[in-house]
N, C-alpha and C positions, 0 to 999 in steps of 0.2 A: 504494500500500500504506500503511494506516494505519501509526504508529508509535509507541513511546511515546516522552516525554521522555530514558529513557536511549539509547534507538536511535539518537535524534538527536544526542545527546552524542558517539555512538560513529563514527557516520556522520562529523563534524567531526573526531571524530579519526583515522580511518582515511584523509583527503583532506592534500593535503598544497596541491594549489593550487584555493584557495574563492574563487569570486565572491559578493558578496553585495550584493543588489539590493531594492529594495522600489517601491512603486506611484508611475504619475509622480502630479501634483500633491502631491507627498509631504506630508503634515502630521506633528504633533510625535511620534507613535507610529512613523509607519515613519523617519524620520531618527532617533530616538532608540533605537529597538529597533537599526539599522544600524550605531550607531558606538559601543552597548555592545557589539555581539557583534564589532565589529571591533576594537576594545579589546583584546576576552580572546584571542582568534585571535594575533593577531600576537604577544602574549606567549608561544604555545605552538610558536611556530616557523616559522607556517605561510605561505607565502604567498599573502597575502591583494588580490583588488581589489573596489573598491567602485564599483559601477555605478551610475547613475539616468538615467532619459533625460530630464531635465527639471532647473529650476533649484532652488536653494536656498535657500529663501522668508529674508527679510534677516533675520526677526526670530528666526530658528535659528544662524545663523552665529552664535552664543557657545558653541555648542557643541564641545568638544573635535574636532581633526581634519576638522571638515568639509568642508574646503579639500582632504583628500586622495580626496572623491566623485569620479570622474571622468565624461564621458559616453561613450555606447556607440557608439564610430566606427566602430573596427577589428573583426575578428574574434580571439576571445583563443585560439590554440590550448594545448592541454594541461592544461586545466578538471579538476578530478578532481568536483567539487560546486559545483553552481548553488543559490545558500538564495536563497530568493525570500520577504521580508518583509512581513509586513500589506497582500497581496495576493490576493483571492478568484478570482481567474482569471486565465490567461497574459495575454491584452490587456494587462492592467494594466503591467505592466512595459515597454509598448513596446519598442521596437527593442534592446534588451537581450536577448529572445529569438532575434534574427537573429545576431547578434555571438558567444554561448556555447551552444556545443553539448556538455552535461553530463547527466547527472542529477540532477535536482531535486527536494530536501528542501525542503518551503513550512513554511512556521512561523504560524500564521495564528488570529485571532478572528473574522472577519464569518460571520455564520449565512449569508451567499451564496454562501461556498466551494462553488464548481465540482468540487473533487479534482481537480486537472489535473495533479501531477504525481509522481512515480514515488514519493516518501514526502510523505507530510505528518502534520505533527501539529497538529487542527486541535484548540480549545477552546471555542467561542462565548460560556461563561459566564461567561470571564474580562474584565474592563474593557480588557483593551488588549495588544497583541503583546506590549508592554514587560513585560506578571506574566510571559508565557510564557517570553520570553528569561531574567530572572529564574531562573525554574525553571532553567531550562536549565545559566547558567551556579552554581546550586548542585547541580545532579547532577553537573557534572566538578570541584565545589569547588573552582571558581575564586577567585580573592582580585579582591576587588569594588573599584574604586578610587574617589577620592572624582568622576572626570571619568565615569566610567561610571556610577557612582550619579546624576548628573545628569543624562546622558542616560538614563536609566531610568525619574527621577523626572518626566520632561518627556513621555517617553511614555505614560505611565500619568497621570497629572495632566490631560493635555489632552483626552485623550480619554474621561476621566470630567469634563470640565467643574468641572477641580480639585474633586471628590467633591464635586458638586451634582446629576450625572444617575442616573437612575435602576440605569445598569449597576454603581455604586461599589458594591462589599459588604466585608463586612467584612473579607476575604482581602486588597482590595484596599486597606485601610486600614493591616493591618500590613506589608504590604509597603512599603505607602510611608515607614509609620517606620522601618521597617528603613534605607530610603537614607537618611532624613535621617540615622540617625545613620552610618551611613556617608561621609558627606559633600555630600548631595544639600542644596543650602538655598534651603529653597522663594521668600522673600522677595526673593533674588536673582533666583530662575529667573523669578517673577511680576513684575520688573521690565524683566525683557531683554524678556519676553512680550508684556505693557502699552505698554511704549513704542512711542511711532508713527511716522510721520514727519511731519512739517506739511500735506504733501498727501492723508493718510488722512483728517484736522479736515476740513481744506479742501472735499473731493469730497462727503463725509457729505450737508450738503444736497440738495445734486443727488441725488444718491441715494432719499434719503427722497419726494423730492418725486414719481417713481417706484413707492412703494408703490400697491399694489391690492389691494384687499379681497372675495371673495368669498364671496358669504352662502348656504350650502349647507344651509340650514333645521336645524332642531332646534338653537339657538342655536348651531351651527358654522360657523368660517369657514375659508378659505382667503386667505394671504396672499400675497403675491412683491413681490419687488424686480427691479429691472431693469439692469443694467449694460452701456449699450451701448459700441460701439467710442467714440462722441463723447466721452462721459463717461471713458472709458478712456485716452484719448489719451495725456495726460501721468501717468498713476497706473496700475498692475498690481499690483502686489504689497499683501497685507495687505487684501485685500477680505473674507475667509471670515467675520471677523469681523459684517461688517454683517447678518448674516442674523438674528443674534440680536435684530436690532430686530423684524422681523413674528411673530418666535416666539414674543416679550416679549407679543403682544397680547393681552389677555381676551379669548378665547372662538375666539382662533387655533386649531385642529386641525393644520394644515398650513403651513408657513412653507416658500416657494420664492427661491432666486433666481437669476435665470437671467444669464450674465455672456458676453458675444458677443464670440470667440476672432477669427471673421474673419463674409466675409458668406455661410457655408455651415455654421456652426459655433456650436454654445452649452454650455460648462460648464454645469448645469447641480445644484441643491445642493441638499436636502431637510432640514426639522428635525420634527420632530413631537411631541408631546404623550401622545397615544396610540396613534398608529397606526405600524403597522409601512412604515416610507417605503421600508427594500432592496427591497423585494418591487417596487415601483412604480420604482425604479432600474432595476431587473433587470430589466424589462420593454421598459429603452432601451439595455440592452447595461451599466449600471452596476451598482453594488451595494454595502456599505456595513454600515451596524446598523439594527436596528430604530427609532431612535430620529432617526439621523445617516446619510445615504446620496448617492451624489452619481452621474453620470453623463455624457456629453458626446453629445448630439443634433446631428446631421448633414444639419441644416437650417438654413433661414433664420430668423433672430431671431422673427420674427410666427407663422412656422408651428409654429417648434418650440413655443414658446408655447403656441400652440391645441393642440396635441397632448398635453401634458405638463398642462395644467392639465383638460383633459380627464381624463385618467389618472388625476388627483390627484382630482378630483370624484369621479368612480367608484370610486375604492380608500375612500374618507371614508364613503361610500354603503353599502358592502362590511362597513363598519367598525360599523355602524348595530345 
């Protein structure tokens, strides 16, 4: 059942014990939309747990309470609301669905929203769960603190490519001076962000040395990166970032890159220029933005490859 923003407000207030979950490979919007709305919750009484079945990429842990995420082992009895975050379908959340058996309010932006469960309030036109949560916590006139204006401002920021992508509009622009002057301060956040670790320099070449260039006529290409388990060895975390190098290219359409989990298994990451890439996620069981999509293929490194840039040529083709 669709819902509005007050429904939802109301919903959180009629629940007294809330999980709140968001998609695994979590990036800045669903940990940031997570531990604003876990902020406001616990000031209102309620008790609250915070699920993710996946880790907490390092360069987030400046964030307020992160540490209080847990994973999803046990089963939780006596759930009154599952809020499932900046998540377009159940998959998404892993084993977090086996663990709470609730009904669920989804709070959500990707134009690939499934509707899977008993409310949502979906928005697509907004830059990032983070405006929504926003919303949210100003229709129960919550009082904004300067650690949840930061996780607000990191959710909304990252996922508008700090108001460089094409989804920042101008809603999205007062909102974010709203948190600055609420306490959100961008120069820090874009420090904790930036920093790396010596083994991201490090791998970089190995990395690039990996790009391929596909020439898909009409001055369009298709690019990817490739990240196998060898190159992976000693470095995991803070890879997302390298993608923007084949995206960076003149005359790129398509920037992929594919990052090898095990030898049955490929995250899989999409950027595009013009072309709607969810739609081409969706098609392997992912899903995403128009812009930004990502999904995880249940194959081996070579094959998944051939299949997914397959996909990627005929959606570019489609796009013509």
């Amino acid at each position: 059942m669709e819902v509005s923003i007050e429904h939802s407000a109301k919903l959180l207030h009629e629940a007294n014990h809330i999980v709140l979950t968001a998609h695994i490979h979590p990036d800045g919007d669903a940990l940031g939309s997570l531990l604003a709305l876990y902020a406001y919750l616990v000031t209102q009484g309620k008790t609250v747990t915070m699920l993710l079945d996946d880790d907490v990429p390092r360069s987030f842990k400046f964030l307020s309470a992160w540490e209080k995420i847990e994973k999803p082992e046990n089963v939780l009895p006596d759930v009154d609301l599952l809020v499932v975050l900046d998540a377009s379908d159940l998959e998404r959340i892993g084993r977090v669905k086996e663990v709470v058996k609730a009904p669920i309010l989804n709070i959500d932006h990707h134009i690939s929203n499934l509707k899977f469960a008993e409310y949502w309030y979906i928005d697509s036109q907004v830059a990032a769960t983070g405006e929504l949560i926003f919303r949210l916590l100003k229709a129960a006139t919550a009082t904004i603190t300067s650690s949840m204006a930061t996780a607000l401002f990191v959710a909304i920021a990252t996922d508008c490519g700090f108001f460089r992508y094409a989804n920042t509009s101008a809603e999205t622009l007062k909102i974010a001076s709203e948190l600055v002057t609420l306490g959100a301060k961008p120069h820090i956040i874009s420090e904790y962000l930036d920093t790396k670790p010596r083994a991201v320099i490090e791998v970089l070449p190995k990395v690039l040395e990996t790009l391929e260039i596909i020439d898909c006529g009409q001055d369009r290409q298709i690019a990817s990166l490739t990240l196998c388990q060898k190159i992976l060895t000693d470095f995991k975390d803070d890879t997302e970032g390298f993608i923007n190098y084949p995206r960076n290219i003149e005359g790129v359409e398509i920037a992929i890159m594919f990052k090898e989990i095990d030898n049955c298994s490929v995250r899989v990451s999409f950027r595009s220029k013009t072309v709607d890439v969810s739609q081409l996620a969706l098609a392997f069981g992912g899903g995403g933005h128009a812009r930004a999509a990502g999904c995880t293929v249940t194959k081996p490194l070579a094959k998944a490859k051939q299949l997914v840039i397959a996909a990627a040529k005929q959606q570019l083709a489609n796009s013509f």
